[in-house]
N, C-alpha and C positions, 0 to 999 in steps of 0.2 A: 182332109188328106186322102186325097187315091177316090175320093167321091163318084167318080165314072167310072173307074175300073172295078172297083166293089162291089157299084151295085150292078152292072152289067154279070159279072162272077157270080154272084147272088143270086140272079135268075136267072143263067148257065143250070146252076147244080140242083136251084129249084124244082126247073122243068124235070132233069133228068131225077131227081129224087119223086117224081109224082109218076114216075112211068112203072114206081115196082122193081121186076127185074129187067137187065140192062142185056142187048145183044151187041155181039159186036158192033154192029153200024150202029146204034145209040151208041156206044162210047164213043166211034171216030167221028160223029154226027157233034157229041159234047165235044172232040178235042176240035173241031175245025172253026167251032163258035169260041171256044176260051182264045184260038190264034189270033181270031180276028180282033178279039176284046183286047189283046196284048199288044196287037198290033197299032190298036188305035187309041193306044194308051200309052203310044209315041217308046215304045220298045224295042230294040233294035230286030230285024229281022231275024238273025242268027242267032239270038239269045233265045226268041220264042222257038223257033223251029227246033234246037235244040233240046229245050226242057221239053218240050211236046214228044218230043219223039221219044226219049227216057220213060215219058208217062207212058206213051203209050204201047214199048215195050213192055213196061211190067203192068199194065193194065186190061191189056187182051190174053187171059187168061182164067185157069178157073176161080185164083183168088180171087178177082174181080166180080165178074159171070155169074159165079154160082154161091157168092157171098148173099146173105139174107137182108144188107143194105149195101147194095154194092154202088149207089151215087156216093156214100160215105166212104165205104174204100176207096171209089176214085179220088174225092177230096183229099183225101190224105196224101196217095200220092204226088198232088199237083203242089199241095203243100211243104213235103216232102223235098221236090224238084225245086221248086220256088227257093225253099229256104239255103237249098245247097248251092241253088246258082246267087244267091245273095251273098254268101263267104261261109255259110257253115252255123260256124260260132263269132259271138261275140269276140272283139280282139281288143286288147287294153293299152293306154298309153306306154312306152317302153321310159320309166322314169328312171335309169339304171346311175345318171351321173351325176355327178358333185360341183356345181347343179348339173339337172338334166337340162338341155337343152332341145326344144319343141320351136322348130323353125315354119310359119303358113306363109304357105306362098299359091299365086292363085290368080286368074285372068281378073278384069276392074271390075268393078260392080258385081264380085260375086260374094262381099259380107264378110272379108277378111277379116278387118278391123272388130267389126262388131263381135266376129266368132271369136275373136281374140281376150276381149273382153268376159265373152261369156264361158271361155275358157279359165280362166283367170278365179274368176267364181265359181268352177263347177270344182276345180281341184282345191279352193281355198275351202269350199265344203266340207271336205272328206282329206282334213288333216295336214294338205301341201303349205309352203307360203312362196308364192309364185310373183317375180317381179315381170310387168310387163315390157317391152320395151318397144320403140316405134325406130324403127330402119328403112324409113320409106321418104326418101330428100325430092321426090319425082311429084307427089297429090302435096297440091295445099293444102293446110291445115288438117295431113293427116297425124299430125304431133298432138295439135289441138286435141279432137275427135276422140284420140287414145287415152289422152289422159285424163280427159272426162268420165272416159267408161272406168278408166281406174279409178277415179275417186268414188265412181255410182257401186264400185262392185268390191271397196273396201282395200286392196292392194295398190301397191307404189308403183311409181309409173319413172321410166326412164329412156331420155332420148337418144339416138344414137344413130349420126347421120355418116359419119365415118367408118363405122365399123361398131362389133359389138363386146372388144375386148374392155372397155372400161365398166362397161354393164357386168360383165361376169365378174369382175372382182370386185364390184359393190357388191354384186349376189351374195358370195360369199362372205365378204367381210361382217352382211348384214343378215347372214344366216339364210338365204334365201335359195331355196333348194329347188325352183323348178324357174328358167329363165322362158317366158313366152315371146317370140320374136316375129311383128308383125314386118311386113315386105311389101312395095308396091305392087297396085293389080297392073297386070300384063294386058295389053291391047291386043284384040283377038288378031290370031294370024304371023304374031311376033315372039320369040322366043323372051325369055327372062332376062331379066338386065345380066351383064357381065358380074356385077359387083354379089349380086347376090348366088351367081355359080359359085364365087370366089368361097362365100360367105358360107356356103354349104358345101362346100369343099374341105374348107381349113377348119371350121368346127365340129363338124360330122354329127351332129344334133340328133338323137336317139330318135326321136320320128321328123320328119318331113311330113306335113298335111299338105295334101292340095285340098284347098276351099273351091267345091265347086256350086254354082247355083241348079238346083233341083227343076227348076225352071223351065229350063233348056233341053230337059229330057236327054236322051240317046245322043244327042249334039256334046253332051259335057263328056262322051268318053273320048269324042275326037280331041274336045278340048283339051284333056288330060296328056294326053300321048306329047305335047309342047312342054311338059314341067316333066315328062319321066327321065331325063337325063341330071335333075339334081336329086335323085337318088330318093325320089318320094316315096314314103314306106304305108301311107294308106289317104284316105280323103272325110272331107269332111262334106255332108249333103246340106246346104241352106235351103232357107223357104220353103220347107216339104209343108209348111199347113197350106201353103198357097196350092199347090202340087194336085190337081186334081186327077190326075192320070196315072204317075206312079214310072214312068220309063224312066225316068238317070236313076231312081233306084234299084232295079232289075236290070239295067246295063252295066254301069259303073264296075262295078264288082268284076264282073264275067270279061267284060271286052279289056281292059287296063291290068286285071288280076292286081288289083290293090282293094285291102279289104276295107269296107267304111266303117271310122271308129265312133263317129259321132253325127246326129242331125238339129241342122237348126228347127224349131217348131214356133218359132215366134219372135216377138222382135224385142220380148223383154229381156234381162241379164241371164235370172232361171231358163230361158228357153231353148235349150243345149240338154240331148239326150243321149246316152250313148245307143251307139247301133246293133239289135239284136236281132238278127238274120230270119229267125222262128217268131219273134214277135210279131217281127213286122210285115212275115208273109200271112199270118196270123188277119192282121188287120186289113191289110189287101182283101183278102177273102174273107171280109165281114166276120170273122171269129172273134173279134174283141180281144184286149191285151189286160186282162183282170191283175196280173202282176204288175205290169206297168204303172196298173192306177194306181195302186198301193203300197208301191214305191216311192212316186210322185207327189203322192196325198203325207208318206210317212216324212219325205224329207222336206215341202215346202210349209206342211201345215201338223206336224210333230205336234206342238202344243194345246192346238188347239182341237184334235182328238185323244191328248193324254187322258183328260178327264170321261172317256167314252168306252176306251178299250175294255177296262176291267167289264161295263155292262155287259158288251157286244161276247165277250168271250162267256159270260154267263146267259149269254142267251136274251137279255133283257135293252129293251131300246125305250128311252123317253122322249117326248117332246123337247129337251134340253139337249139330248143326245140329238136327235134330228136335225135342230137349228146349228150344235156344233158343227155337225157334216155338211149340210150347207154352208158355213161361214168356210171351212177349210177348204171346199172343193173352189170357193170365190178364190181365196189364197192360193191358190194350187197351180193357177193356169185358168188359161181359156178354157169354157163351161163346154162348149160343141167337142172341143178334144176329149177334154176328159170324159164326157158320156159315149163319144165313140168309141173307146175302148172295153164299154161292155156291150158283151156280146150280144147282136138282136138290135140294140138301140136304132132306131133310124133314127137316121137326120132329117134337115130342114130347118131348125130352128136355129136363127143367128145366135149369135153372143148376144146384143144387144138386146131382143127378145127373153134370151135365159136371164140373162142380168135382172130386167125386170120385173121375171118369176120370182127369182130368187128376192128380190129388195121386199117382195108382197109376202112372201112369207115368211120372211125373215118378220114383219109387219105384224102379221098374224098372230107369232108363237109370241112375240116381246108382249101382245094387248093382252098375253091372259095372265092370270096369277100361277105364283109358285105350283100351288096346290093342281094350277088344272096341266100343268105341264108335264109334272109328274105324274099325273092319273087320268088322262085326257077321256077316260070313258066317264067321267061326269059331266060332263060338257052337253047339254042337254041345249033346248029349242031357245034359250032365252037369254045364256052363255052366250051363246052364238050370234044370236045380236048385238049383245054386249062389245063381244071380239069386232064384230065385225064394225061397229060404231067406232071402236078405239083406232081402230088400223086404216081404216076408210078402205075396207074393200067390202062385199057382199058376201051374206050367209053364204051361198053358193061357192065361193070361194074359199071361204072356212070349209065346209064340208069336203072340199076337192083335196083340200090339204091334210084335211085327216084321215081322207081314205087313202090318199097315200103315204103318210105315215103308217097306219094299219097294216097295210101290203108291206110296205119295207119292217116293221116290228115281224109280223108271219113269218118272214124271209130268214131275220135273225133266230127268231127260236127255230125254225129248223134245222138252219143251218149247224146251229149247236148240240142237235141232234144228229147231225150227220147227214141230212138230204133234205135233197131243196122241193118243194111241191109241185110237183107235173103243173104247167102252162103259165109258172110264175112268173112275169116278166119284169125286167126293171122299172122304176115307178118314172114317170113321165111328168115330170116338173111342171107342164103345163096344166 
C-alpha cells in the first residue's frame, strides 16, 4: 500500500533529517520534493498545493528553524496537514434506523458487491445482524455473486429486483436490524439508473456509500461528482493494497468533501477496514499503524494469542508464545500488510515468500520438545541438529530463528519495563 509514495517521503525527510539544522530554503527545497512525490503519486494538483502551502505557512518559522530536530517538526506538520486533508477523524456508520438502511452504489467494476459482503461481516462482527440484499436486475448473476458472499460471511441473503420494500419487512419480522443494499455499477460517463434515484429517494438510508476503486487515483473524485445527487454521505476506498501511490486516498476526501468510512485491503471477507485519517497518513509516511496491528491481530486471531497475553503483559515470551504470534499474524491477513504497519519495517518481501518463512518456522518450533520451548536457552550444538533433522531445514536456520525470537523476548521484557532499547528493530522473519 502507497509503496512509492512512502518510500519516496522516507527519503524526502531522511536527507532533510541528515543536514542538522534546517534554513529556510532546506525546508522550501523539502516542500518542492514532497510536491513533486505527491504529484506523482497521481494526487490531484490542488490537493498537494494546498496542504503544501498550510505546511509551509507554519513551517518557516522559528518553531521549525530553531527547533533541535526541526526535519521532525516538519514531519509532523506534513502529517498534521495530510491527516486534516484525509477528513480529520475517523466517521462511523450512521446505524440510527429500525432497520438502518446502508444503500452502495458506485461505477462497474469498482467491488460493490464484494464491499457489500464484506460489509455484512464486518458489522455481523461487532454485534449487528445485517440482511444483505441484491437490487441490481442490470449484471448477470449479480443475485448469484451475493448470495455466495452471504453464505461465505455467515448472513441471509435476499433478492429484490422490484424494489426493496419486501426486504425491509423480512428484516424486521426476522429481527434484522441493519439492511445492506447492493445497486448496479454505473458505466463511466453515465449517471445512475432512474430506479435507484427513486430508491434513495423514497427510503432515505442512513448513509449512502459510493464504492469507489482506489485504482484510479484523483480520476475517482471526478468519478464521484456523477453519484453526488443521491444524497451520498461518504465512500468506500477498494483495492488500496494494490494502491501503490496513494492519490484517490489524498483526493477523495478534499475534492468531494465526503469523508471515507471504510477501505478495502484485500480480496478476502475480513478485508474491510474502517478509515482513520491519522493512521493512515501515519502509514503514507513510513510511521507504521502499531494500533491498527493490534486491532487486527486482537479481532481476526483473539484465540489464538488468549494464551499469550497474560506472558506478554508480564514481561515474559516463549517459544510457544512465538509460534502463537506467528500462527495469528497467518490468521490475521496478508503477512506484507501486516508487518507494514510497524514502524521501520521495509518491504520487498512477497506474501508468498513470508508464507514460507513462516510454514519453516512454524517447522522449527513444532521439531523440539516441550521442555526446549519453554526454556529455548538449553538448545545447545546437538539439539540443533536434532531440530534441524526433524523439520528439514539447517542449523543455520534454527539459529536465525532463535535469534530472533531472542530480539523479540528483549523487546518484551523492556517493554514491560516501560522503554524499548535504543536501535531495536523489528525482527525480520527472514
Amino acid at each position: 500500500m502507497f509503496e512509492s509514495l512512502t518510500e519516496r517521503l522516507t527519503q524526502i525527510f531522511k536527507g532533510l533529517g541528515g543536514k542538522g539544522k534546517l534554513s529556510e530554503a532546506d525546508v522550501r527545497a523539502g516542500l518542492r520534493e514532497i510536491r513533486q512525490a505527491l504529484l506523482a503519486a497521481d494526487v490531484h494538483w490542488q490537493v498537494a498545493r494546498d496542504l503544501l502551502r498550510r505546511v509551509e505557512e507554519q513551517a518557516i518559522g522559528s518553531r521549525v528553524l530553531n527547533s533541535l530536530t526541526p526535519s521532525q517538526q516538519l514531519l509532523a506538520i506534513v502529517r498534521q496537514e495530510m491527516t486534516a486533508v484525509m477528513g480529520q477523524s475517523a466517521r462511523a456508520l450512521n446505524l440510527s434506523g429500525r432497520p438502518a438502511v446502508v444503500l452502495l452504489v458506485g461505477p462497474g467494476g469498482s467491488g460493490k458487491t464484494t464491499t457489500a459482503g464484506k460489509l455484512a461481516r464486518y458489522l455481523s462482527r461487532r454485534g449487528r445482524r445485517p440482511l444483505l440484499v441484491c437490487c441490481d436486475p442490470l449484471r448477470p448473476a449479480a443475485s448469484e455473486q451475493l448470495s455466495i458472499l452471504a453464505e461465505r460471511v455467515g448472513v441471509p441473503f435476499r433478492e429484490a429486483r422490484a424494489g426493496v420494500e419486501d426486504a425491509l419487512r423480512e428484516a424486521k419480522r426476522t429481527l434484522r436490524d441493519v439492511v445492506i443494499v447492493d445497486t448496479p455499477g454505473v458505466p463511466p460517463g453515465e449517471p445512475p439508473p432512474d430506479f435507484v434515484v427513486e430508491l434513495a429517494a423514497r427510503h432515505k438510508p442512513g448513509d449512502v456509500l459510493l464504492v469507489l476503486d482506489a485504482l484510479t487515483g484523483q480520476e475517482a473524485a471526478r468519478i464521484a461528482e456523477a453519484f453526488l445527487p443521491l444524497g451520498v454521505t461518504g465512500t468506500v476506498l477498494t483495492k488500496l493494497d494494490g494502491d501503490a501511490r496513494g492519490g484517490a486516498a489524498l483526493s477523495v476526501p478534499s475534492r468531494t468533501g465526503l469523508p471515507v468510512l471504510f477501505v478495502g485491503v484485500g480480496e478476502r471477507p475480513q478485508d474491510l477496514e474502517p478509515f482513520h485519517p491519522a493512521r493512515m497518513a501515519d502509514r503514507i509516511l513510513g510511521l507504521g499503524d502499531l494500533q491498527g496491528l493490534v486491532e487486527k491481530l486482537e479481532e481476526e486471531a483473539a484465540e489464538e494469542l488468549a494464551g499469550t497475553a497474560a506472558h506478554l503483559r508480564e514481561g515474559m515470551l516463549t517459544l510457544e508464545d512465538f509460534l502463537a504470534q506467528l500462527e495469528a499474524m497467518g490468521k490475521a491477513g496478508s503477512l506484507s500488510q501486516l508487518l507494514a504497519r510497524i514502524p521501520g519495517f521495509k518491504g520487498g518481501l512477497e506474501d508468498p515468500q513470508l508464507e514460507r518463512d513462516l510454514r519453516r518456522n512454524r517447522a522449527i518450533i513444532q521439531s523440539m520438545t516441550l521442555e526446549e520451548r519453554r526454556n529455548p536457552h538449553i538448545i545447545g550444538a546437538s539439539r540443533k541438529r536434532r531440530i534441524a533433522r526433524g523439520s528439514g531445514t539447517t542449523v543455520q536456520e534454527v539459529n536465525r530463528l532463535l535469534a530472533q525470537y531472542e530480539q523479540a523476548r528483549k523487546l518484551v521484557k523492556r517493554m514491560r519495563r516501560g522503554r524499548i532499547p535504543p536501535g531495536l528493530k523489528p525482527f525480520d522473519m527472514g
